[in-house]
N, C-alpha and C positions, 0 to 999 in steps of 0.2 A: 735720351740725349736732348740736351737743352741749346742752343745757340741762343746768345747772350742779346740785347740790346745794342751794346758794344759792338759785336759782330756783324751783325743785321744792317746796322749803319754805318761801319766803315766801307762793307761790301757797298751800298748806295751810294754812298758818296764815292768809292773808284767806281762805278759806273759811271755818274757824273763827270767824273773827271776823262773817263772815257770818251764820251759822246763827246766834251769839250775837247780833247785831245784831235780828234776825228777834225775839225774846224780850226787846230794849231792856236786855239787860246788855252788860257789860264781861270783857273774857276775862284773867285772869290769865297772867302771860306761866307760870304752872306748871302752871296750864290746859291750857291750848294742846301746849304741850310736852310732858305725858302722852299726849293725847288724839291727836297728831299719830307721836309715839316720833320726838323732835328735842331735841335737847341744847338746855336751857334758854340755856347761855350763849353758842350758835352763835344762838337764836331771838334772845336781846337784841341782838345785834346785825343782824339782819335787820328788826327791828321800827322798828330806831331809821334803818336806810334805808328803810325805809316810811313813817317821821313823816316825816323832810326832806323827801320827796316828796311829802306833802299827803297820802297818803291811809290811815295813821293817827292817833288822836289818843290819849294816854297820857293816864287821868286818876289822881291819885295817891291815899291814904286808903279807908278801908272804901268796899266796893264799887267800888273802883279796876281799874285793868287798862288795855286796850287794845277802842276800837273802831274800824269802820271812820271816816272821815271823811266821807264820803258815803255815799250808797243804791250800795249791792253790784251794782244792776243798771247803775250807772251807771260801776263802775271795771272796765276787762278784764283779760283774762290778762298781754297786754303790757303795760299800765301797770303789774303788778305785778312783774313779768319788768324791762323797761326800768329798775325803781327799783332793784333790788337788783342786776342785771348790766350796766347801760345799755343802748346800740343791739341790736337782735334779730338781726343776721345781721355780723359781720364777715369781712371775707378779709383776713390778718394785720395785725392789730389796724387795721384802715381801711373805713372805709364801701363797699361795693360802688361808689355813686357819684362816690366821690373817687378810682378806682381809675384808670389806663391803661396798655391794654395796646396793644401794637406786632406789629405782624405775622402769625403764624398764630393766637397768643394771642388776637387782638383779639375773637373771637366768645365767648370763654369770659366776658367783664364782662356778658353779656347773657344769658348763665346766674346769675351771682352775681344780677344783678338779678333774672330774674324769681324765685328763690330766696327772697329779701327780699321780694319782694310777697309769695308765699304764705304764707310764714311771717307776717310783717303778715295777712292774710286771715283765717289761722288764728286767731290769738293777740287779735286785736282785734275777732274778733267772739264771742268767747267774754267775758260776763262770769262776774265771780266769784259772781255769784248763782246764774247758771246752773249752775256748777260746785257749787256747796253743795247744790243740792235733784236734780242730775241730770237736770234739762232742759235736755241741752244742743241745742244749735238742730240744726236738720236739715244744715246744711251738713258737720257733724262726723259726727252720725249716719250717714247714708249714705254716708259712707268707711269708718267702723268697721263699720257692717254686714256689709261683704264680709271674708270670713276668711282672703284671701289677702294684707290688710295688715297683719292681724297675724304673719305669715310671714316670717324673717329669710331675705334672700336665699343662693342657696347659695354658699359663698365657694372 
């Protein structure tokens, strides 16, 4: 599983907006884009799949920018993920469960699936709030704990 560029930086930038939100201002998208090192004109358009999605709101004139549209502890990692990339797990370009497979294949849809759960697991219990102040829940903690998952296996 890959998360995108796209991903990566919309999740930073709602952090941003996070931490800004926490202080009842508005983040300028030049803001952001310093404080992140994300191209302003890749961030404008990540921001504006974050409005269509509800959960930025742009407001224009002095004091303008971007906040979140809700309480940061209330949007996750995947509702930020899901806006800017859609679905969190595909097997060529199709839902795990829209998939079928025939014959020896048939046990590997039940890998794709539980694949898609964890990742959902992950991603959806993580909010962006959590991500902005570094409390992330223990279910994450205790994976990174151990140092043998930061470990690239040997190839």
């Amino acid at each position: 599983m890959r998360i995108s560029a796209r991903a990566d930086y919309a999740v930073r930038a709602a952090t941003e907006l996070a931490a800004a939100g926490a202080d009842g201002h508005a983040r300028t998208t030049e803001a952001i884009s310093q404080a992140q090192g994300i191209s302003r004109k890749f961030l404008e358009g990540i921001l504006v799949d974050l409005r269509e999605a509800g959960l930025v709101v742009g407001q224009r004139g002095a004091g303008g920018g971007y906040r979140l549209a809700r309480d940061a502890h209330e949007i996750s990692v995947a509702d930020v993920v899901r806006a800017v990339d859609g679905p969190l797990v595909f097997v060529r370009g199709e839902r795990p469960s829209d998939l079928n497979y025939d014959g020896t294949a048939q046990p590997l849809l039940a890998v794709w699936v539980a694949l898609r759960a964890r990742v959902r697991e992950a991603l959806e219990g993580v909010s962006i709030a959590q991500v902005a102040t570094g409390a992330l829940p223990d279910s994450v903690t205790a994976i990174v704990d151990d140092p043998e998952v930061w470990e690239n296996p040997p190839e």
